[in-house]
C-alpha positions as CSV (number, residue, x, y, z in Angstrom):
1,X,116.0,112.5,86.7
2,X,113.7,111.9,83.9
3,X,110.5,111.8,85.3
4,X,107.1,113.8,85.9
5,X,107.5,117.4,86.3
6,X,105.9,119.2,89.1
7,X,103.9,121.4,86.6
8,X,102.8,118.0,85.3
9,X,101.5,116.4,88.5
10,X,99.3,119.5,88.9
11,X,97.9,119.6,85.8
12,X,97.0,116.2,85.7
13,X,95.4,116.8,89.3
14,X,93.7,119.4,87.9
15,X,92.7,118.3,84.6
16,X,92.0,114.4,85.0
17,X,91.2,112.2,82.5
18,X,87.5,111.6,84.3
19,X,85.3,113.6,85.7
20,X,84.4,111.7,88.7
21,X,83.6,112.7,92.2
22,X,85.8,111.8,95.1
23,X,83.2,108.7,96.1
24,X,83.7,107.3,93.0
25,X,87.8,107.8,93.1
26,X,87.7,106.9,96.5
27,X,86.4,103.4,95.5
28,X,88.5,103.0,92.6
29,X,91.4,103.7,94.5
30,X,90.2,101.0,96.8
31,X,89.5,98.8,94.2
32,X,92.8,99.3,92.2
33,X,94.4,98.2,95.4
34,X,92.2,95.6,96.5
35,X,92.9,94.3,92.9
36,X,96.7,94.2,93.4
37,X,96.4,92.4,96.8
38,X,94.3,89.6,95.9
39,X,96.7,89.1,93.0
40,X,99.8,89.0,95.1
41,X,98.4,87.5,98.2
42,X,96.0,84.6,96.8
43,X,96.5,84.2,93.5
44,X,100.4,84.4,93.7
45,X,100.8,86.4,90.3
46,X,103.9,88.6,89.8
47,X,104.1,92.1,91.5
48,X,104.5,93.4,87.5
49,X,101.5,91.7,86.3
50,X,99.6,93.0,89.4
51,X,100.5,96.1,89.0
52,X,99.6,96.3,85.6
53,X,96.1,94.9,86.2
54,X,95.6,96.6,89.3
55,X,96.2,100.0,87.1
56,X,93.5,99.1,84.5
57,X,91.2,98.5,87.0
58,X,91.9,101.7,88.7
59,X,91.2,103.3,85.8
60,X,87.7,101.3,84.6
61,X,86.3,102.1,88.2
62,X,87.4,105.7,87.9
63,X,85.3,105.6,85.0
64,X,88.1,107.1,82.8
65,X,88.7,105.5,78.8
66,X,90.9,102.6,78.9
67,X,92.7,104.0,76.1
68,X,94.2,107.1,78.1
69,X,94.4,104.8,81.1
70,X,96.6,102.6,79.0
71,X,98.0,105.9,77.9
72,X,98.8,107.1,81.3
73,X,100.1,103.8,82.3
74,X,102.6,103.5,79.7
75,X,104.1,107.2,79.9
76,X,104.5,106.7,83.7
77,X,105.9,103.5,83.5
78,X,108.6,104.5,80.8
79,X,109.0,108.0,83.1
80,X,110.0,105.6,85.9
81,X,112.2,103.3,84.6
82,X,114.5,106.3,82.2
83,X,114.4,107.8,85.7
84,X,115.5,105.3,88.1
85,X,116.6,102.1,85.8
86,X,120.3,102.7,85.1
87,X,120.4,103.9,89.2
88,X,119.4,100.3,90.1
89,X,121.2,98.2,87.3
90,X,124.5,100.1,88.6
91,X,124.0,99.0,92.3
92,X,123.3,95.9,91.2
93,X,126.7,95.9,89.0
94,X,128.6,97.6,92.4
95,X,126.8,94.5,94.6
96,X,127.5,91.7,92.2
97,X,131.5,93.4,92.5
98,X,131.4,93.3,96.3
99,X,130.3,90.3,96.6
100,X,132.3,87.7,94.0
101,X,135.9,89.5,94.9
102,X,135.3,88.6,98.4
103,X,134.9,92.2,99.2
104,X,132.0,91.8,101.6
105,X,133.9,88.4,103.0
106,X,137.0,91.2,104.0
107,X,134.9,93.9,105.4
108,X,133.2,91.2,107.3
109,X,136.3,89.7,108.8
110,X,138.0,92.6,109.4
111,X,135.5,94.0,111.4
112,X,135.1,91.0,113.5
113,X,138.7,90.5,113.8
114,X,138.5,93.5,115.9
115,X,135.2,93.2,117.9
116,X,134.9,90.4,121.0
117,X,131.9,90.3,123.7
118,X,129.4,92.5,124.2
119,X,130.6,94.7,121.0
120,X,129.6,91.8,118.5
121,X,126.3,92.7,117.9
122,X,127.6,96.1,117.4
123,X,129.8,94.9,115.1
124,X,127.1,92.7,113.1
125,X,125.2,96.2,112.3
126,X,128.5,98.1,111.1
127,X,129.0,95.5,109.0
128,X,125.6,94.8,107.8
129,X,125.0,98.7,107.3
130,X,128.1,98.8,105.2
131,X,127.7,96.1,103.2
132,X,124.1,96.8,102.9
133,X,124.5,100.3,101.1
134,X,125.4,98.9,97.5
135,X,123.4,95.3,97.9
136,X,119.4,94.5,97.3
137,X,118.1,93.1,100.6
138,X,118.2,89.8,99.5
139,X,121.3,89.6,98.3
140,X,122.8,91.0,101.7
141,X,120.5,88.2,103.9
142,X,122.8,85.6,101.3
143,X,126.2,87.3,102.3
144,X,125.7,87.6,105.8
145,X,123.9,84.7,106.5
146,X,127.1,82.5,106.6
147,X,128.5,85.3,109.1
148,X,126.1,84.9,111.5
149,X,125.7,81.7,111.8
150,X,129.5,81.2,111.9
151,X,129.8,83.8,114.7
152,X,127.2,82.2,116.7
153,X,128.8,79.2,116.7
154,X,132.0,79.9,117.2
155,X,131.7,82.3,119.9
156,X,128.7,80.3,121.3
157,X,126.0,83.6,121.1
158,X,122.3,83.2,121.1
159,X,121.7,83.6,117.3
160,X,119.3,86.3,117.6
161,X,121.4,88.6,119.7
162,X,124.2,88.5,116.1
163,X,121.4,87.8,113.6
164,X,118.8,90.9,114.7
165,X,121.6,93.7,114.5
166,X,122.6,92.4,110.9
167,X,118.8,92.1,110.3
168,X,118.0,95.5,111.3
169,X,121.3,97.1,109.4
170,X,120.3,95.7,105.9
171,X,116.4,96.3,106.2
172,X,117.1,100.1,107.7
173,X,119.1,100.4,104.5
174,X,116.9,99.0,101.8
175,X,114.2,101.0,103.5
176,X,115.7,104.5,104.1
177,X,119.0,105.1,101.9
178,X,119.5,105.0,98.4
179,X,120.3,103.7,96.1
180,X,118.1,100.9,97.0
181,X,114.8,100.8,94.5
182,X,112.5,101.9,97.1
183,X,114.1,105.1,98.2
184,X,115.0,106.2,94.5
185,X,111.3,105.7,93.0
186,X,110.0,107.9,96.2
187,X,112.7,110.7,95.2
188,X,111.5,110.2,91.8
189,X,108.1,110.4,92.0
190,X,107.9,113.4,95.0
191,X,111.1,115.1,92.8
192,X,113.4,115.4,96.0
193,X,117.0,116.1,96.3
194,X,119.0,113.0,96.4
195,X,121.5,114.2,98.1
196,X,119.3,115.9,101.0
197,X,117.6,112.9,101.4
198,X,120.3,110.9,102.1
199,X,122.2,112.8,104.4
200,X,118.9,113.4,106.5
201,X,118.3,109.4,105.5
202,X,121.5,108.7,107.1
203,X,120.6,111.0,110.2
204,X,117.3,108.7,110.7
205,X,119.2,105.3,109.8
206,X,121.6,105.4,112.6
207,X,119.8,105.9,115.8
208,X,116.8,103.6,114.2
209,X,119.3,100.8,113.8
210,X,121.0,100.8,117.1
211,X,117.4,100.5,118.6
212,X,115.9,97.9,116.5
213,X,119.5,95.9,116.1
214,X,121.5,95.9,119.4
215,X,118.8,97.1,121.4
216,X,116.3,94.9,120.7
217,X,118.1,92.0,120.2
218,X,118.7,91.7,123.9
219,X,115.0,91.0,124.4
220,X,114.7,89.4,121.4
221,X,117.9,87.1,122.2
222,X,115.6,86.3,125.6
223,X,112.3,85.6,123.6
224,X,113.5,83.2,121.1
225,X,117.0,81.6,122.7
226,X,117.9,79.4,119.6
227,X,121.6,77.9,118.6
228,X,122.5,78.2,114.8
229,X,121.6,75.4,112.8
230,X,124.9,73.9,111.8
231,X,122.7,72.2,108.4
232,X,121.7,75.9,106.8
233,X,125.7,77.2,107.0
234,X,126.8,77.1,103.6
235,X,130.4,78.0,101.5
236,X,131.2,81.7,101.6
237,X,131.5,83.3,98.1
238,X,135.3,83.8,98.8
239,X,136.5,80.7,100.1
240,X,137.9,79.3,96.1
241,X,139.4,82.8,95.9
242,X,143.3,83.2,95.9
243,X,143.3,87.0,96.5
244,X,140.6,89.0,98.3
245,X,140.9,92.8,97.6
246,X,141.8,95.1,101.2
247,X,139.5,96.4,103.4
248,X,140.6,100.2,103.1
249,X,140.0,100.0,99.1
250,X,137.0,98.0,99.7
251,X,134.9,100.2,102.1
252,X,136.6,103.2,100.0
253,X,134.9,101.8,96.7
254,X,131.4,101.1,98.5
255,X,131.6,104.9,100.3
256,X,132.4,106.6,97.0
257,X,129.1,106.9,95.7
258,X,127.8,108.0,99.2
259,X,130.7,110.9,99.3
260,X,130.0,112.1,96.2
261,X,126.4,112.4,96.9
262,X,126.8,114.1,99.7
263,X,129.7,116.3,98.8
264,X,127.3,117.4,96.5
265,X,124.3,118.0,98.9
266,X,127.1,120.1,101.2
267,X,128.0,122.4,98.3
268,X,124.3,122.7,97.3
269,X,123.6,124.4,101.0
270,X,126.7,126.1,101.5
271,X,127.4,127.8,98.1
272,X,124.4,127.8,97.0
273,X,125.4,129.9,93.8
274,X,124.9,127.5,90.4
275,X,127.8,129.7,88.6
276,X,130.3,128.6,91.2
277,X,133.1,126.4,89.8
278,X,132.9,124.2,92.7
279,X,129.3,123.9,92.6
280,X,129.2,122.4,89.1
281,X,131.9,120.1,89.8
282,X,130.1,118.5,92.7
283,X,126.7,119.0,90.6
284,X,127.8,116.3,88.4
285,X,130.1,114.2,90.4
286,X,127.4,113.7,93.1
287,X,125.1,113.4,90.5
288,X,123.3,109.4,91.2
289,X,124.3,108.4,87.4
290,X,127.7,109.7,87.8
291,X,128.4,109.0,91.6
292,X,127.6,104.9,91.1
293,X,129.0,104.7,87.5
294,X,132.8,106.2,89.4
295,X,131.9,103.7,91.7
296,X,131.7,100.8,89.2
297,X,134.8,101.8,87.3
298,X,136.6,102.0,90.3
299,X,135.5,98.5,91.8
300,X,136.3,97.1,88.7
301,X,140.0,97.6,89.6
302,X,140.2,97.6,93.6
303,X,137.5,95.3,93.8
304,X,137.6,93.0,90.9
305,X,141.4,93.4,89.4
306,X,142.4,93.1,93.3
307,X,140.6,89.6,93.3
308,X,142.5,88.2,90.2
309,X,139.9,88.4,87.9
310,X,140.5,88.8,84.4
311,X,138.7,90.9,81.9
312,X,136.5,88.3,80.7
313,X,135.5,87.4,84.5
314,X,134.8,91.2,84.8
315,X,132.4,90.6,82.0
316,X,130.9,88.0,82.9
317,X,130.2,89.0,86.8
318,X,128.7,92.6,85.0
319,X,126.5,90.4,83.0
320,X,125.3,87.9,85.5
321,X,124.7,91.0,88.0
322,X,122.3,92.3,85.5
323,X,119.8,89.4,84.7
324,X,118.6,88.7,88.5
325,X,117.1,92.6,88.2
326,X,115.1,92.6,85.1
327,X,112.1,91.2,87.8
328,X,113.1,94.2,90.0
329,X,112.7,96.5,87.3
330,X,109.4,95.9,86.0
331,X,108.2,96.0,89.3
332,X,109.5,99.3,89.9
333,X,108.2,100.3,86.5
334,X,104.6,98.9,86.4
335,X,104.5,100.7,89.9
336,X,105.4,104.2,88.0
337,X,102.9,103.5,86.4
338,X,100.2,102.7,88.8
339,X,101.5,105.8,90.3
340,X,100.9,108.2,86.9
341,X,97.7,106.3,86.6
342,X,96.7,107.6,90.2
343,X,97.5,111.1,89.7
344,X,95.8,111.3,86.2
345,X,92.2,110.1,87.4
346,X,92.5,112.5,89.8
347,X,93.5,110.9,92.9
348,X,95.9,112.9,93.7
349,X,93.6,116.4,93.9
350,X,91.0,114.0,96.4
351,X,94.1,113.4,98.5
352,X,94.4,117.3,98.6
353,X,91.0,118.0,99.5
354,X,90.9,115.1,102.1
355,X,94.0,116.1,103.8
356,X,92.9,119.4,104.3
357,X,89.9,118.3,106.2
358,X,91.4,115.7,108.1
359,X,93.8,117.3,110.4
360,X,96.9,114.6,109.5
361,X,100.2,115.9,109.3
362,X,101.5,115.3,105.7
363,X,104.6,113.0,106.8
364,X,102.0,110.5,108.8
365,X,99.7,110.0,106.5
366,X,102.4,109.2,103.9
367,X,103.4,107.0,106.9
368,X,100.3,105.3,107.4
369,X,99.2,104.8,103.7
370,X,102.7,102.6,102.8
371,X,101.9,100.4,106.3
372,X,98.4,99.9,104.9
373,X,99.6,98.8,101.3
374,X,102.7,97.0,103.4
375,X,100.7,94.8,105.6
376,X,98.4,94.2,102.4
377,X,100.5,93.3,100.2
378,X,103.9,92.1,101.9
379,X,106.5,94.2,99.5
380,X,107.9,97.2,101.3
381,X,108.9,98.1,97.3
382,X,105.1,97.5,96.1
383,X,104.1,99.9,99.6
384,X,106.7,102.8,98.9
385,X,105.5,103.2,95.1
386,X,102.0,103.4,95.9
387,X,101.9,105.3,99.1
388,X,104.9,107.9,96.9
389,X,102.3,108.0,94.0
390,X,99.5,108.8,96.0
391,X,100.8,111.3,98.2
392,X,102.8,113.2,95.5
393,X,100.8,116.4,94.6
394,X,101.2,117.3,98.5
395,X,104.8,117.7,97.7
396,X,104.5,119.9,94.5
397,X,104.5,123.5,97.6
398,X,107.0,121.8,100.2
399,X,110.9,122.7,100.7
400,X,113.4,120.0,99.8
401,X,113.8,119.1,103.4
402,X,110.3,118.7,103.7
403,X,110.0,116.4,100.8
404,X,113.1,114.4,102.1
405,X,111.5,114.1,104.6
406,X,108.3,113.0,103.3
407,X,110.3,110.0,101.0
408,X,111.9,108.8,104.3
409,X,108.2,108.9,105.8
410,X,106.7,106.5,102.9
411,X,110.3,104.2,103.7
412,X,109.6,104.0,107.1
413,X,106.4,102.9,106.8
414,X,107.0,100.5,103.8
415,X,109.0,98.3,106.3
416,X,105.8,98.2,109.2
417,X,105.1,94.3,110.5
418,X,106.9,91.9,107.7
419,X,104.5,88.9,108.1
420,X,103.5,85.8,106.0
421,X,103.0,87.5,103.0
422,X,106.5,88.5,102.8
423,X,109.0,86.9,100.7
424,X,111.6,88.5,103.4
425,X,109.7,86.8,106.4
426,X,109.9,83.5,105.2
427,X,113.8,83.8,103.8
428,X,114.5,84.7,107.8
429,X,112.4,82.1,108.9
430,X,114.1,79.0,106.9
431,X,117.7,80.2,106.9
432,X,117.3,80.8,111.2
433,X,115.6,77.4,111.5
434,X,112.6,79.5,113.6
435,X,109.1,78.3,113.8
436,X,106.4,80.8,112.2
437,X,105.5,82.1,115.8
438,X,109.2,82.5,116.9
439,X,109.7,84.5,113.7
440,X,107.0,87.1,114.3
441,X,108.2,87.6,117.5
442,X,111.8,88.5,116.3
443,X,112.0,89.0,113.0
444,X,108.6,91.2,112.5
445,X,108.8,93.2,115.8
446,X,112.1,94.2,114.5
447,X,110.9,95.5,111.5
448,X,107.7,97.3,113.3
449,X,110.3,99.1,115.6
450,X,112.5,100.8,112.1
451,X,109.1,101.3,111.1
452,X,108.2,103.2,114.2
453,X,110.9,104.6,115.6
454,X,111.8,105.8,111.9
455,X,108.9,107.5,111.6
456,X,109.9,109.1,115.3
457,X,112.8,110.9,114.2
458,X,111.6,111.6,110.7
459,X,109.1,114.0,112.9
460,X,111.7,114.9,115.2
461,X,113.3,116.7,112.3
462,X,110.8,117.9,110.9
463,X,110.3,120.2,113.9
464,X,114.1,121.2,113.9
465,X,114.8,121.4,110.1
């Protein structure tokens, strides 16, 4: 990826653009925060702009020119995006596939076709987890609303025992598994191995689910004992469609990208030699850029061609997949550059220092700075910027399991207590017909348990890996 080098990082930590001491960096940092909260939380003013502001301010309370903050700012932003950018406007492309051929609609039915009883809410996380790997968390809630709703219905389930376990699959995806935004600016910015940290992401993903979906949902199910309001089911994307394409080429197109990265990841560990043949194949197949552009190509065919739609459709669904991101990008951006702003005042060497003397372990404080900035600010994509561009220089000497592990630290974290100053909480909320309080006590305790229990296992392997 196109991004800051490790060299970089340390020489920026080691030469920053002021000369303050770590009081004074210590407050700016605070401030630079406290500046992006207030223009989230009260002033309701785009993350980007926040971000942006939030930056310069960092930078006049570090006491550093505002022309190399602006400086800084700008190279990290542009780092970010060249790094990241095509990775995210290729999901979106892959999602925007899935979802207009009626792809999602036949993995979904499928799936339930098969499952009756107790397995449903099973069922609701497989499909939610599979459906959740190309799709922004939004989007997903959109898909599968309509499912849920329709299942609980139909088959006369309490709605939280089918809604938690599609809940929980989406968020644990968005959260720990790329290619969602979050998980590929933390690779980026802590320079860890895609691949590595998806096949250890995946390792965290599954038993965190199954606790916080099916698990939980019993209790939850018990706490908040709610029927699906018939008013808030609305059409499913596939119901004009003629043809819908099959599930095996479905699920094969959205697993393709996974494969690849992972094939890759295998061959990395087990060959291990870069002149190998087979090495270089898999190092650019599994390569992100390559892995989700196959992906496209192919879904154009089994995906879209399978649904009927001609080439101008194809166009048009590519185009209108595109436009719905540009927010999503500039917030990833402007948080790159927050990020290279951070490390070139400094910040990052006064984490150093800190650490040493505080006794954390690496992966918790990474942990506990995204729940801060989560619970602050209300974007688990805002948290898992910040908290990756403030712990970074403690990755520069760390293995590439290590630093896996360290990005699936700062996604765990970024998804800690979803409350009122969360888009996400609210979109729940409305579409499950749940008061504020009932909410919290599904809805956020779900997300506090990935949080937790994420963070569990992330330590668990640490101490095996």
């Amino acid at each position: 990826m196109t991004s800051l080098s490790v060299e970089t990082l340390a020489a920026a930590a080691a030469e920053p653009i002021t000369s303050a001491g770590n009081t004074q960096l210590g407050i700016a940092v605070l401030a630079g925060i406290a500046v992006i909260v207030l223009l989230i939380t009260r002033l309701k003013l785009h993350a980007f702009l926040a971000l942006t502001l939030g930056s310069l301010a960092l930078g006049v309370f570090a006491g550093a020119p505002l022309a190399k903050t602006v400086s800084s700012f700008t190279a990290g932003l542009g780092a970010t995006v060249a790094g990241v950018g095509v990775l995210i406007a290729l999901g979106a492309i892959l999602g925007k596939l899935l979802a207009d051929s009626g792809g999602a609609d036949e993995i979904v039915d499928t799936i339930l076709a098969r499952a009756k009883g107790r397995a449903m809410p099973w069922a609701m996380v497989l499909i939610a987890s599979v459906i959740g790997l190309p799709l922004f968390f939004e989007v997903g809630i959109v898909l599968l609303i309509p499912v849920v709703l329709l299942v609980a219905k139909r088959g006369n389930y309490s709605l939280m025992r089918i809604g938690i376990p599609a809940l929980a699959g989406l968020s644990v995806m968005h959260g720990l598994i790329p290619p969602h935004p979050g998980p590929l600016v933390a690779i980026d910015a802590l320079h860890a191995n895609l691949g590595l940290t998806l096949a250890l992401g995946v390792l965290v993903a599954v038993p965190t689910v199954v606790i916080a979906g099916p698990v939980f949902s019993r209790y939850a199910a018990r706490w908040v004992d709610i029927p699906a309001p018939e008013h808030m089911i609305p059409q499913r994307p596939s119901a004009e469609l003629e043809h819908r394409p099959r599930f095996g080429a479905t699920v094969f197109t959205v697993l393709l990208p996974v494969v690849l990265m992972l094939m890759k990841a295998l061959v990395d560990i087990v060959v291990n030699d870069p002149a190998n043949a087979v090495q270089r194949v898999t190092d650019v197949a599994g390569s992100p850029l390559i892995a989700l552009l196959a992906a496209v190509l192919v879904g154009m065919f089994t995906l879209g061609r399978a649904a009927g739609f001609t080439k101008a459709r194809l166009s048009v669904t590519v185009e209108k997949s595109l436009a719905p991101i540009a927010g999503i990008l500039l917030i990833v951006g402007a948080g790159g550059g927050f990020k290279a702003t951070l490390i070139d005042v400094g910040v990052g060497q006064m984490i150093m220092d800190l650490s040493e003397n505080w006794a954390i372990p690496t992966l918790l404080l990474a942990w506990l700075i995204a729940v801060a900035i989560r619970l602050a600010t209300g974007s688990a994509t805002v948290a898992t910027i910040s908290a990756a561009g403030l712990v970074a220089p403690l990755a520069a000497g760390m293995s590439s399991t290590e630093t896996a592990l360290l990005v699936l630290a700062i996604g765990a974290g970024s998804l800690f207590f979803s409350h009122v100053n969360d888009a996400g909480f609210w979109l729940v909320k409305e579409y499950f017909g749940m008061t504020v309080g009932q909410t919290l006590k599904t809805w956020s305790v779900m997300e506090t348990i990935i949080s937790v229990v994420g963070l569990g296992f992330v330590l668990l392997l640490s101490l095996v890996l």
